[in-house]
Each structure stands twice: as C-alpha cells, then as structure tokens.
C-alpha positions in Angstrom: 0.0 0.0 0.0 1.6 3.8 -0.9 1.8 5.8 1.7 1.2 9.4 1.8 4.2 10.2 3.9 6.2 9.1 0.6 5.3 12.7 -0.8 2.9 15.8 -0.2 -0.4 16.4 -2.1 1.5 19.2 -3.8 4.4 17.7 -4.7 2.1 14.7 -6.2 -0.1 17.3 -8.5 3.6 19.4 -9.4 4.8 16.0 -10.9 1.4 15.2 -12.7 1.3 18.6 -14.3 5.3 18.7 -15.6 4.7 15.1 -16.7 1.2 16.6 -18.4 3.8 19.7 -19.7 6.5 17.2 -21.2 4.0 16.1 -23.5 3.4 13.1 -21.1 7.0 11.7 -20.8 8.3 10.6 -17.8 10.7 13.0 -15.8 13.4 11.1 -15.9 13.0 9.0 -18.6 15.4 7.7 -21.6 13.1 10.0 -24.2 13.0 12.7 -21.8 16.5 12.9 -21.0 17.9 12.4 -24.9 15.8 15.7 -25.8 18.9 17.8 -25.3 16.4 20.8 -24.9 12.4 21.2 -24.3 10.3 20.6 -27.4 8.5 24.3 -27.5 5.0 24.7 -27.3 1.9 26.3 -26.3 -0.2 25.7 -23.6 -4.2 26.7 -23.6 -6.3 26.0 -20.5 -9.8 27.3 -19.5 -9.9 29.1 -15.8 -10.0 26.1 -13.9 -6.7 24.6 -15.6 -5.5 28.4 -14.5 -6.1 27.8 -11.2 -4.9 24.1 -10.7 -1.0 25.1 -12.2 -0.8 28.8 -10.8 -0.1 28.1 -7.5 2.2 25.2 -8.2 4.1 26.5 -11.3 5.7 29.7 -12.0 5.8 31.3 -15.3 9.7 31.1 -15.3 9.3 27.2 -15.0 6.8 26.9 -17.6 9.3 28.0 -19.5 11.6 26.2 -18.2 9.4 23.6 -19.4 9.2 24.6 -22.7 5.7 26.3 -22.9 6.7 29.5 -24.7 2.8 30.7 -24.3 -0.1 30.1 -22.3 -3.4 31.1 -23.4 -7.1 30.8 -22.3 -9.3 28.6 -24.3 -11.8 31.0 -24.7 -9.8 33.7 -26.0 -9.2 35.0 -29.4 -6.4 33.1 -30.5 -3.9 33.4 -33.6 -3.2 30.4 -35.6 0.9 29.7 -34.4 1.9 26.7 -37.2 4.6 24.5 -36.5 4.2 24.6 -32.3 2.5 21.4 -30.6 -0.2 22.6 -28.1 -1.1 21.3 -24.8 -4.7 21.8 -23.7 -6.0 21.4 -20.1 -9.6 22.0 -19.7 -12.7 20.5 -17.9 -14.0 18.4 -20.2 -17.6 20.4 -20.7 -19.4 20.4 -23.7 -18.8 24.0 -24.2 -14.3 23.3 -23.7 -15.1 21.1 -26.1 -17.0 22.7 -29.1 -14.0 25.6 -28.8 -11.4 22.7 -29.2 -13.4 21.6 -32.6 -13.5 25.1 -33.4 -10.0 25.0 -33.2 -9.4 21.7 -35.1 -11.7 23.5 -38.0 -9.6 26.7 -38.2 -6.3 24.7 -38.1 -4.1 26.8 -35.3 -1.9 24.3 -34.5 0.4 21.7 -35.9 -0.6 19.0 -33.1 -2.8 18.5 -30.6 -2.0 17.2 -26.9 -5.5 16.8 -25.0 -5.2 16.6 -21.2 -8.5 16.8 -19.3 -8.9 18.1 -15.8 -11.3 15.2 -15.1 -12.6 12.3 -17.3 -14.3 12.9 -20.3 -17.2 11.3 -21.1 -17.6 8.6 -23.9 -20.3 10.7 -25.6 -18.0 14.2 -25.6 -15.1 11.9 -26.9 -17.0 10.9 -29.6 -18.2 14.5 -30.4 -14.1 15.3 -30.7 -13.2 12.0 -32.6 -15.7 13.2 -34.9 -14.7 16.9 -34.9 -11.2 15.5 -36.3 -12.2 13.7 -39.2 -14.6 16.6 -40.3 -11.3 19.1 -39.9 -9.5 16.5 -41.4 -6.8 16.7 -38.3 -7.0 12.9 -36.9 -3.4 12.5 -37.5 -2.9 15.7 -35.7 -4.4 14.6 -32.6 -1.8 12.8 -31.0 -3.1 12.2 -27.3 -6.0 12.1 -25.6 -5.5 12.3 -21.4 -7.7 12.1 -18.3 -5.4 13.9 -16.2 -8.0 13.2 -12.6 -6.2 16.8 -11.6 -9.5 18.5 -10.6 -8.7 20.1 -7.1 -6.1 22.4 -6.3 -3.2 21.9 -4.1 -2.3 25.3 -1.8 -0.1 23.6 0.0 1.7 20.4 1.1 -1.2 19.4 3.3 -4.0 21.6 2.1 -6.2 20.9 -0.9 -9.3 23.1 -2.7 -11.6 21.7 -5.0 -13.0 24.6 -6.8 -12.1 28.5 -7.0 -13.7 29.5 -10.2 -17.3 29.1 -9.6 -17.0 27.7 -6.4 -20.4 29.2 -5.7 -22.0 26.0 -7.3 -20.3 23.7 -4.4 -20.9 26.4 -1.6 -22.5 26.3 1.9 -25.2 28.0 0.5 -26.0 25.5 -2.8 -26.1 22.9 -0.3 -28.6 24.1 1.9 -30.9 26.8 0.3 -34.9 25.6 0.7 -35.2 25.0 -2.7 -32.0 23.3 -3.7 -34.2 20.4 -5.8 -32.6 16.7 -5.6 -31.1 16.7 -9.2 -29.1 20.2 -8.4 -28.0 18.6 -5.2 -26.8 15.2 -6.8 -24.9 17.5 -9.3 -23.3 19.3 -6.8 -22.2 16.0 -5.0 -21.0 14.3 -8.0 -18.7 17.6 -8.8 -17.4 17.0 -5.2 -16.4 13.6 -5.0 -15.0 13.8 -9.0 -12.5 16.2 -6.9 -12.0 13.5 -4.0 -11.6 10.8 -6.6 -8.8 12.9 -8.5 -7.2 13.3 -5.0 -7.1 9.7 -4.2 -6.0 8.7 -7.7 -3.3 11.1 -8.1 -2.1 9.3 -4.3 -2.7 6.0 -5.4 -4.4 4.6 -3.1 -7.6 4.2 -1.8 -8.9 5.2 1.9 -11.2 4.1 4.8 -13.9 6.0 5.1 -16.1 7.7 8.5 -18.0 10.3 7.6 -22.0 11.5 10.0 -25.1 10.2 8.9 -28.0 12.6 7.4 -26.3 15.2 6.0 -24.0 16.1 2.9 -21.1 14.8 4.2 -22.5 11.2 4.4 -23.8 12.0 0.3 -20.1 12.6 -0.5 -18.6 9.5 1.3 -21.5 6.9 -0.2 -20.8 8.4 -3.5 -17.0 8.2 -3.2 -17.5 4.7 -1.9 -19.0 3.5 -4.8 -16.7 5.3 -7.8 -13.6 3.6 -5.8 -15.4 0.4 -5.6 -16.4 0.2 -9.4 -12.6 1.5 -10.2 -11.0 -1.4 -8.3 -13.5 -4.1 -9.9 -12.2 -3.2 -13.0 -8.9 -4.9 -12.9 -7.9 -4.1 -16.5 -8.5 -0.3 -16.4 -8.0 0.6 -12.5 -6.5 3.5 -12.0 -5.0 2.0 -8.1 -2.3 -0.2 -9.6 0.9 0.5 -8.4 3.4 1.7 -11.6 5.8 4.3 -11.4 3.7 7.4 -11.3 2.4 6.3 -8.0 5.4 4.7 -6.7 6.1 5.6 -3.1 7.2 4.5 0.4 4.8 1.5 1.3 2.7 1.1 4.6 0.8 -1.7 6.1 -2.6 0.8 6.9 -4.5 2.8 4.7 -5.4 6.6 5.5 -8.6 7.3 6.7 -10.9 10.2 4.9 -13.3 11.8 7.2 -15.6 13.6 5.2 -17.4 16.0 7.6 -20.5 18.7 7.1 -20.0 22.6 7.9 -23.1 22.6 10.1 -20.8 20.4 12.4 -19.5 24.1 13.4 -20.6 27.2 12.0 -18.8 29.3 15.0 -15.1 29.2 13.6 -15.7 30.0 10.4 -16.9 33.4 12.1 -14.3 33.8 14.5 -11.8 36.5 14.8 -8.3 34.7 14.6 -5.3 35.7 15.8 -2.5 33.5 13.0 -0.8 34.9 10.8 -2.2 33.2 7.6 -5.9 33.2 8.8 -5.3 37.0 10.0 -4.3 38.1 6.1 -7.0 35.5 5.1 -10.1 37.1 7.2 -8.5 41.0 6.7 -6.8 41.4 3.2 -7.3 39.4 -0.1 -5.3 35.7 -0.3 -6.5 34.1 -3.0 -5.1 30.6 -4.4 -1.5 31.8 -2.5 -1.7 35.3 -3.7 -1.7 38.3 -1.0 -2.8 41.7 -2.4 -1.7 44.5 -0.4 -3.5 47.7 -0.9 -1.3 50.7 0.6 -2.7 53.6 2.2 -6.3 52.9 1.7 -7.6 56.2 3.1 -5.5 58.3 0.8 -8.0 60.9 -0.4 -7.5 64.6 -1.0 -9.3 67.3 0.4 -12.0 69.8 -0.3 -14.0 66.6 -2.1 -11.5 66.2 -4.8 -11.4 62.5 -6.5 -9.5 59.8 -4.8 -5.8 59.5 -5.3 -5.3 55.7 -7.1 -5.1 53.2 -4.4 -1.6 51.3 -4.7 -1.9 47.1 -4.6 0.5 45.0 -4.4 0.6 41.0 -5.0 3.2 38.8 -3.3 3.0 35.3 -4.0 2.4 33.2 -0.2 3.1 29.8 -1.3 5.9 27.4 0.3 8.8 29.0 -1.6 8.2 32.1 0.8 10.8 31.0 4.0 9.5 32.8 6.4 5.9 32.4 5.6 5.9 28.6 5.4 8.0 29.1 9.0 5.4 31.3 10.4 2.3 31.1 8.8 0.5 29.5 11.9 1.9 31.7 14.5 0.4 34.1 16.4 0.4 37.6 15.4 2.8 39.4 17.9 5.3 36.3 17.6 5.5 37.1 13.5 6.1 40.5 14.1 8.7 40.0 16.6 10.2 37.7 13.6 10.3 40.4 11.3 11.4 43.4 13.7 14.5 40.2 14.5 15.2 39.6 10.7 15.3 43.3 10.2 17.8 43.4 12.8 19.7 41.0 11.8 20.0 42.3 8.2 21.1 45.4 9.1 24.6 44.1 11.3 25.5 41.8 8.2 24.8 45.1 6.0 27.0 47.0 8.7 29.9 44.5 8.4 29.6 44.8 4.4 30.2 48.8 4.6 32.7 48.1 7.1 34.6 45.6 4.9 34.5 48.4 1.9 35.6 51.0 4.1 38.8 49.1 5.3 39.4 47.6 1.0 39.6 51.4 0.8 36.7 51.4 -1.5 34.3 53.7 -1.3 31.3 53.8 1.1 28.4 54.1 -1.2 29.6 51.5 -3.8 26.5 49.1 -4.2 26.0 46.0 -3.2 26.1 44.5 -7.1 29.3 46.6 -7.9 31.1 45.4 -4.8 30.7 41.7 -6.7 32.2 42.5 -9.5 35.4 43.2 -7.6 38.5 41.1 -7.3 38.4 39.5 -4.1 41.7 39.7 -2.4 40.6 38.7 1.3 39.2 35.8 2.5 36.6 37.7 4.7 35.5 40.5 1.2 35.6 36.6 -0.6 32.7 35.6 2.3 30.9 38.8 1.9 31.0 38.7 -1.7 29.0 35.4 -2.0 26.6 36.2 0.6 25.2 39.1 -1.0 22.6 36.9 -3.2 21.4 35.5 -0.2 21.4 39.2 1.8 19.3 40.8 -1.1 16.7 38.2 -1.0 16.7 38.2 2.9 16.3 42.4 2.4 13.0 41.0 0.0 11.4 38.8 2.3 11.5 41.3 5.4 10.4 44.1 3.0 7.5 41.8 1.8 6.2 40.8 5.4 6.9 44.0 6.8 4.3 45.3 4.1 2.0 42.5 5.1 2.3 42.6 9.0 1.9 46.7 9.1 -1.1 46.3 7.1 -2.3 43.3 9.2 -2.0 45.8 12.6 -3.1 48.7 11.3 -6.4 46.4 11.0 -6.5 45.1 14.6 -5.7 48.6 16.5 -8.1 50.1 14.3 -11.1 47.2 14.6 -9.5 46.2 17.9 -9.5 42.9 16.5 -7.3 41.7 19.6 -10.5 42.4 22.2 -12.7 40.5 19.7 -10.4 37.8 19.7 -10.0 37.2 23.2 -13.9 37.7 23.7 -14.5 35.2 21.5 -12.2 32.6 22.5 -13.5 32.6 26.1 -17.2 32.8 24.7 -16.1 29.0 23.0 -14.4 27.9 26.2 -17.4 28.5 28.3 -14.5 30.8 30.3 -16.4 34.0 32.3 -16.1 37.3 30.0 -14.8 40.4 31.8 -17.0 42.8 29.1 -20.3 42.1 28.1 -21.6 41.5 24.7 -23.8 44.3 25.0 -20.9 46.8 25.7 -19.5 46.4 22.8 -21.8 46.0 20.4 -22.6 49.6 21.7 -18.9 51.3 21.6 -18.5 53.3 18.5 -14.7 52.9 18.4 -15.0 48.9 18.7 -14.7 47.4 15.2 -17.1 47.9 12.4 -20.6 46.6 12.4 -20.1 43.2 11.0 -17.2 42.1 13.5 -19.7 43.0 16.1 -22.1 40.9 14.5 -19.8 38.1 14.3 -19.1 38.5 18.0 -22.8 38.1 18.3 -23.6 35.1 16.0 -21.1 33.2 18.2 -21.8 34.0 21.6 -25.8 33.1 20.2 -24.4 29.5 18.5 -22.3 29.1 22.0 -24.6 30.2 24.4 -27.9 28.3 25.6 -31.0 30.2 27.7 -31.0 33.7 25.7 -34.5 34.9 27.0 -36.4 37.0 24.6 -36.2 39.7 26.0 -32.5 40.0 26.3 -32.7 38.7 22.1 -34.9 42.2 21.7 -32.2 44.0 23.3 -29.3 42.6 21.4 -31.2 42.7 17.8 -32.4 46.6 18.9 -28.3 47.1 19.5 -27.7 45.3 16.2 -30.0 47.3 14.1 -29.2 50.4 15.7 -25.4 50.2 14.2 -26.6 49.0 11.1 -26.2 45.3 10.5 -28.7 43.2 8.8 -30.0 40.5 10.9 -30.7 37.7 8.0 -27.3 35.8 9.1 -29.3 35.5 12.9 -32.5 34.6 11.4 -30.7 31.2 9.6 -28.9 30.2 12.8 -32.1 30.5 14.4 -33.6 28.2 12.3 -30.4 25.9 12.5 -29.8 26.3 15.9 -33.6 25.1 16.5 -33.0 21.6 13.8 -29.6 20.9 13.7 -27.7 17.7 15.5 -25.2 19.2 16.1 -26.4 22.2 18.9 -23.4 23.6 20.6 -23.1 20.9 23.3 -20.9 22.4 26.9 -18.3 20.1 25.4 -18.1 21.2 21.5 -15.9 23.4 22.1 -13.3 22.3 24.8 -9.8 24.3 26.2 -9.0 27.0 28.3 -9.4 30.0 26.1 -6.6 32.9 26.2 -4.5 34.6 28.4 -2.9 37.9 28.3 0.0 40.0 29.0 -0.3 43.8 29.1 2.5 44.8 30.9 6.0 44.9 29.3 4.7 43.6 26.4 6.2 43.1 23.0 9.6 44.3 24.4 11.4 43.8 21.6 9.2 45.7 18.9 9.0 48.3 22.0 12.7 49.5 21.5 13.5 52.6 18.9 13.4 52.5 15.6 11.1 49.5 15.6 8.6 48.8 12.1 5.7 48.3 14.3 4.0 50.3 16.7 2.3 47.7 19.0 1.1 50.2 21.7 -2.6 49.6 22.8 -2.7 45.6 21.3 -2.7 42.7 23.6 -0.2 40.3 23.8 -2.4 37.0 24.0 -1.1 33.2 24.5 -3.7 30.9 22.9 -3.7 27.9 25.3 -3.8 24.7 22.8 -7.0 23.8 22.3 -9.0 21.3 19.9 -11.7 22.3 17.9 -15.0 20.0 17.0 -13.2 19.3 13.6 -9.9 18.3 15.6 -11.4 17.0 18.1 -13.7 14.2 15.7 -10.5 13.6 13.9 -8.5 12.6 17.2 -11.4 10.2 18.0 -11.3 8.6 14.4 -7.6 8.8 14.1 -7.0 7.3 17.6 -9.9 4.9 18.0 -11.7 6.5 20.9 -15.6 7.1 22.1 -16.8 9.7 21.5 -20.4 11.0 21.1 -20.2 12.9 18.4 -18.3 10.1 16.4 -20.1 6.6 17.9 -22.4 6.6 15.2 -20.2 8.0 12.1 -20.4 5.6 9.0 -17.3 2.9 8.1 -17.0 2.7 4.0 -14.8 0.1 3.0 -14.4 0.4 -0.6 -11.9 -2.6 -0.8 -14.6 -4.6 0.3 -16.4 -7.0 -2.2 -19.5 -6.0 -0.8 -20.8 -2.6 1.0 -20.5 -3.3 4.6 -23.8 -2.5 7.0 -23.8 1.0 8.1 -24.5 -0.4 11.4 -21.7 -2.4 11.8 -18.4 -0.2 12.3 -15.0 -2.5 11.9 -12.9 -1.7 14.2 -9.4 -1.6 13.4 -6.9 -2.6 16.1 -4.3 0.3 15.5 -4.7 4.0 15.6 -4.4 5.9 12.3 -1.4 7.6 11.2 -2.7 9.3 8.2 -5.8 11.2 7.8 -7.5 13.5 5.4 -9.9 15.5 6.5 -12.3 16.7 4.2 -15.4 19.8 4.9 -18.1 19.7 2.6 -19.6 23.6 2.1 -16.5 25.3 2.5 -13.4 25.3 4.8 -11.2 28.2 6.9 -7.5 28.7 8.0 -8.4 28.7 11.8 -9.3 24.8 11.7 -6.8 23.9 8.9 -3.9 25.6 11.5 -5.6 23.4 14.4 -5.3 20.0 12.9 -1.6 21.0 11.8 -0.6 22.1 15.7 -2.7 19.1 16.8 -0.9 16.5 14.2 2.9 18.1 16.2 1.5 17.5 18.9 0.9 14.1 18.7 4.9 13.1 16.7 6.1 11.6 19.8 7.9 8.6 20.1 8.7 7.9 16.6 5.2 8.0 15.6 4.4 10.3 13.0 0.9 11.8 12.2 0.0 13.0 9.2 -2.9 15.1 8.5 -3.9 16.5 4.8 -6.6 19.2 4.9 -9.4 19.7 2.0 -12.8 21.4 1.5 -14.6 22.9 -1.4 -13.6 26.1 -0.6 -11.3 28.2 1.8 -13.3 30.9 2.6 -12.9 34.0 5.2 -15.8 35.1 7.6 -17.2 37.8 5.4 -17.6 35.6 2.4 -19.2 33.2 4.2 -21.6 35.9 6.5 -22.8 36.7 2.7 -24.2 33.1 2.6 -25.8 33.0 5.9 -27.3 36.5 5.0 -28.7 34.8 1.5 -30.2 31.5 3.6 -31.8 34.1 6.1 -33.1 36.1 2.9 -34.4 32.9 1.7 -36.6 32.0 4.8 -38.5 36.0 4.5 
C-alpha cells in the first residue's frame, strides 16, 4: 500500500502537471532525458486549468518547461503553425466545441489533450468526430484524463473549486429550494474532486463520515466510484506503476468527510495566526496576498480619490519565512520580522565596514562590490553572501508590508478584544465585558465584526431569553447590520444535531499579558508600533473538527463520532452502516475533508494538533481539504442569502 508520507499532495499534482507539460514523458525517462532541450509549445487552458498550475508552477518554470505561451481557451487566438499545443480544460461540452473550433480553423500543428477530469464517452466521440470533419486525426496525438480536478495550496491543504466555487458552496447545499437533481450535481462535482485526489495518491482510503447530511452523500458516492474503479482490474486507476510509486505502509489513510453545520462558530471567528489574519482581513486568494497601501488616501475639499496602490506577493511554500510562520500568532511574527530586520542590518554594517577598510568607497552598491576582485578571504565571504542578503532584504520588505497592514487592521477594529472575547465565549470561560458593551462602543470594530461577536456568543450560548434577544437585535439594528445571518442560525440552531453541546468546544481559552509587552518591537526605531494591542497566549485547544479527527484517528468514544459511518471500498461488498469494523491500530494518516467550504483557523488546528501528537517515533499526518477556503465575510454573505431565503 503507498503511503502518503512518501510525498505531499503538492508535490504529487507538481509532478502530474510537468509530466502533463512534457507532453506526457516521464521526468526522468530515456526520451526525456535524450531531448537535449524542451520541445516548444503552447499551452491553452480554460480558468480552472489556471487555477490548478498557478499556485504550483511559475511562469519562469513553464518556461523552463518549454511552454513559450499560455493562453485561455476561450480567447481570441492566432493560428501559431509548427508549435504542438497542450490543452488542459474541464471536459464540458462548451471546452469542447472551442477545441473543434479549433481543429476547423487549423491553429496548430498538433494537438496534446489533457483533461482536468474524465471525459465522457459521448464528448469523446463528439471530438473524434470533430477531427475527421477538420481533417486533423493524424494531428491529434493524445487524448489524457489527467484526474487533476482540485487544487493543491499547500503540502497538506487541498481546494476543489475557485472558479465558480459558488456552485459547491455552503449555501447551494442548503438553500430551501436546492431540488434533488441540483443537489446530486453538486455531489458528483465533489467527490470527482476526491476521486482525482485519491487517484493522483494512489491509493484508496477508509472512510467515516455522519449520517444525514451532505457529508454522508459525499462519502457513499465516493465509496462507490472507488469500488467500481478497483473491480475493474484491467482499467484501474489503483495499480501500483511508477507514477504512483512511493514509500509503502501496512494501513490505509482514513478520509473523514465531515458537514460545515458540524461548526458554524469558527468559520466566524476572529483569529489571531498569521495566515488566517491576512485570510479574514486582506485578499489571499489561491496563494496570492494583495496588499493595498494607504487605503484612506484621499484629498481634500471633495477632490477625487488618489489611485489606491496594490501590491501582490506570491504566499506559497517557496516564501521561507511564511511557510516558517504562517500559523503563528500575530505578535510572535512581528517580533520575527522586527529580528530579521535586525539582523540584516549588522550583516549590511559588516559589508560597509569591509568596503571602508578595502579602501573602497562607502556608497559603492551591493552589485558593484561583486564584481570586484576578491583579495581577502573575509571581502571573498561577503562577496558570495550578498545573493542571499538581497533576497533576505526582500522577504522582510514583503512581510513588513504585510504585517503593518495586518495591525493597522487590529488597533483600528480592535480585532485583539474580539479575539479574546470570542475565544472565552467558546471555552465557556467567564467574560470580563459584556456583549452588550460592545456591540454599543463606537470605536470597537465595524458593524459586521460586532455581528460576528454576536452570532457566536448566540451559537455558543444556551438560555437567551427574549427579552434579552430584543435588546441585542435593537443594539444590532441600531449600528446598522442586517440580521438575515441570525434569522438562519435560528432556524439551524432550533434543527440541527449538532447544537453547541458544553463540550463542543473544549480548552482554556486565552490569556494575556499587558504589561512589558512586545519588548522587543518596543525599543527605537522599531517597524511596528504595538502600543494599545494585547499580547495574547492561545492555550492549545482542539476544535469540534480536531477534536472528531482525534477520535477517528485514535480509536476512541466519543459522542459525536459513535455513530459515524465505516466505507470500506476494498470490500467485495458494501458493509452494513450499522456495523463499524474496528481496526486494532490507531491511524497515522488522515485527510480531512469539509463539505460547504473550509477556513484557516481549523486547517492551522489540525496542523498544531498532528505536532502534537509526533512523539515517540510516531508520525501523524494530516492533509486538509474542502470545497472552498473561505474568510468570515464571504461566508456571512451566505448566511445572509439562507436568512433572505426564509423572508
């Protein structure tokens, strides 16, 4: 059995794409590595294909790669003769009326089809037609279900849709009037992304998943496209060959498809990370951060608006200090940077210090100085560092950007009160301000973060009397939110199974330090002024997603999970949903999978709770997916739409 430790979701989809780039050679292989060169060609993919390689594949390794242009399908292209072209599209029936279009009006010497998903027999016959019409069959040289349809952000987090990704969205799945065929197409879209996960692994899961919900649609679904793809011996796609070679294990993963009803609360919550912090108050999308600087630049006496300045940096695993720090807590990454900073400035010190003593002269640049003969072993050592100095000086310039723009949004939302606030609300821990107070302070955040406060003290809470509900809706209305996001959790709140139990959400909340804090950003000269924001600790503490994955992953009771499903789809025959086999050794690898949208506060929990439990030479692994990441004001849109919904 391949085991997912051999290799990281992202590193699996990287080598499926170069293959799918290399005209579907084999890194490695004797044709690949005669082809003194890359063969040049063109690549043309709809958005989704976009969106799949941009986060994995920079433009300076698709050319690398050979693609000397890439194109979207449904643009006006030129006809380039002579140039193969790779296309990598969904395989819908309007991808593929522009690829017979294409075929028709000849605008390319020969044709490399790769598919995001399978094509269907009916829409491959609609092509193989196409070609003899066009007269191009000899042009057509491959045909490819490529079972890439998800996006990997990261080593152990997976999306399945950007693009559209209101189709597959917390509120498809559970508007009124959703009919059963729009549901079962929004289900078979999901678990076509699952399958394309599992089959770029190789290998095939145990399955746990609630009963009643979507979650459970998913997992029986799943269950039985695995099942039919391993009873075909002759065309499975679960054999092991060298694209899905890998370190072998003795146990399967488990998948643990789960509902976003199971907890609506975090996907509100005020977080305190650094990724979920530029996630819930700037613009990361698919890895990329935009920046906008100096948002309230405006002139005065009503002239127009000076042009906002944005900036995109690309987040993704290549970024050092980002992959080092992305789940730690505010205060520490800006301690980080303020250090970095620091540090770059004694080893640009000791540079200008080593020119002054060559008897060069001080203002010489950094690139000039290279280009000088190197008589001293120390110039020699100072020499080639400076690559590595200039792209340090990036970095801190890039996450300086970030983390001023990132605090100027907490002092000026006091995002840190909120914060705290909620995270004793969840812990059931007493609250030294009331809800009331500030919901009613002017200066405390805008309307919305007040009205997230509220939705989960309300989800949280048990015994609101009416009268006290007046009150805070009066309050509510008064500083202008709309109520439609309440009016839903009412109705959820009053039918769902899974009500905020005492235990749902279990830990110790926060604790803070006011005095002395942040003594290092404190000194002179310091990036960031940190007066006025609290220095909180998060105590470690599971939430209901971590805390149902530790009970599946370590084989323990627990209410919420007695009665979850077990698919088995190695298993001749379905086994009863009543039955649950029960494996004798805990789970070392686990993905964990929210259908109707995910967040960066409970993908950053299962990562700290998979550390925490690497001791003793065992080695937990934890891959995170959902249809969607999506912040708490994207997802406060769909509440307010359900609430529209009920009148």
């Amino acid at each position: 059995m391949v085991s997912m430790a051999a290799s990281s979701v992202r590193e699996k989809q990287i080598a499926a794409i170069r293959r799918m780039l290399t005209l579907n050679v084999q890194i490695g292989s004797t044709r690949a590595s005669n082809a003194a060169e890359p063969v040049w060609k063109i690549l043309v993919y709809d958005r989704c294909g976009q969106d799949i390689i941009s986060p994995l594949i920079s433009i300076k390794e698709l050319r690398e790669l050979g693609i000397t242009l890439h194109l979207l399908l449904h643009s006006n292209r030129e006809p380039i003769p002579d140039v193969p072209v790779i296309y990598f599209v969904l395989p819908t029936d309007e991808n593929v009326q522009r690829i017979t279009q294409d075929f028709r009006d000849q605008l390319y010497d020969s044709y490399y089809l790769n598919f995001v998903s399978a094509i269907s027999r009916q829409r491959l016959e609609d092509l193989a037609a196409a070609s003899l019409h066009a007269n191009c069959v000899s042009q057509v040289h491959k045909v490819f279900d490529q079972y890439q349809n998800f996006i990997a952000l990261d080593d152990d987090v997976f999306v399945l849709r950007h693009q559209n990704s209101d189709f597959m969205s917390y509120y498809a799945i559970n508007r009124g009037e959703v009919k059963d065929t729009e549901m079962d197409s929004i289900m078979d879209s999901i678990v076509d992304g699952l399958f394309s996960v599992f089959v770029t692994f190789g290998i095939v899961p145990v399955i746990r998943c609630p009963k009643g919900n979507a979650a459970e649609m998913v997992a029986v679904k799943l269950d039985k496209k695995l099942r039919e793809n391993l009873r075909d011996a002759r065309n499975s796609l679960f054999t092991t060959d060298p694209t899905h070679s890998g370190q072998f294990s003795f146990q399967r993963p488990l998948l643990v498809v789960l509902d976003r009803n199971i907890d609506l609360a975090t996907p509100l919550h005020h977080t305190w990370t650094y990724q979920a912090l530029a996630h819930d108050v700037l613009d990361l999308n698919l890895n990329r951060l935009r920046v906008v600087e100096d948002p309230d630049n405006c002139s005065s006496g009503g002239a127009r608006l000076k042009a906002k300045k944005t900036k995109t940096y690309d987040m993704g695993p290549k970024d050092v200090f980002w992959a080092s720090h992305k789940g730690s807590p505010f205060p520490t990454v800006a301690e980080a940077v303020q250090e970095k900073l620091e540090s770059y400035r004694t080893e640009e010190e000791e540079i200008k210090r080593l020119k002054i003593a060559m008897g060069l002269d001080g203002d010489i640049s950094d690139e000039s100085l290279s280009l000088i003969p190197d008589n001293t072993a120390k110039l020699t050592s100072a020499v080639s560092s400076l690559p590595e100095l200039l792209e340090k000086k990036r970095l801190i310039d890039v996450h300086t950007t970030i983390a001023t723009a990132i605090l100027e949004h907490i002092k000026t939302r006091k995002l840190d009160v909120y914060f705290e606030l909620e995270e004793k609300i969840m812990s059931k821990a007493a609250l030294d301000k009331s809800i009331i107070e500030v919901i009613t302070d002017p200066e405390a955040g805008t309307p919305e973060d007040k009205l997230r406060l509220f939705l989960i003290f309300y989800m949280c809470s048990s015994g609101i009397s009416d009268v006290e509900m007046d009150q805070y809706s009066v309050a509510l209305k008064d500083i202008g939110c709309d109520l439609a996001p309440l009016q839903y959790l009412k109705r959820w709140k009053a039918f769902s199974t899974a009500t905020m139990s005492p235990s749902h959400y279990s830990g110790g909340g926060t604790s803070t330090k006011t005095i002395s804090m942040f003594s290092k950003l404190m000194s002179q000269g310091s990036q960031f002024v940190m007066e006025g924001v609290k220095n909180l600790v998060v105590k470690k503490h599971n939430l209901p997603v971590t805390r149902m994955v530790d009970s599946l992953m370590e084989l323990k009771s627990m209410q919420e999970t007695d009665d979850f499903r077990y698919l088995d789809p190695k298993l001749l025959r379905p086994s009863d949903p009543n039955q649950i086999p029960r494996s004798r050794y805990p789970f070392n690898e686990a993905i964990v999978f929210v259908v109707g949208g995910g967040n960066y506060i409970e993908y950053q929990n299962l990562v700290d709770y998979a550390k925490s439990r690497n001791i003793g030479g065992s080695v937990r692994k934890i891959i995170y997916g959902c249809t969607d990441i999506q912040n708490a004001s994207q997802f406060m849109k769909q509440l307010s739409k359900l609430g529209c919904d009920l009148g």
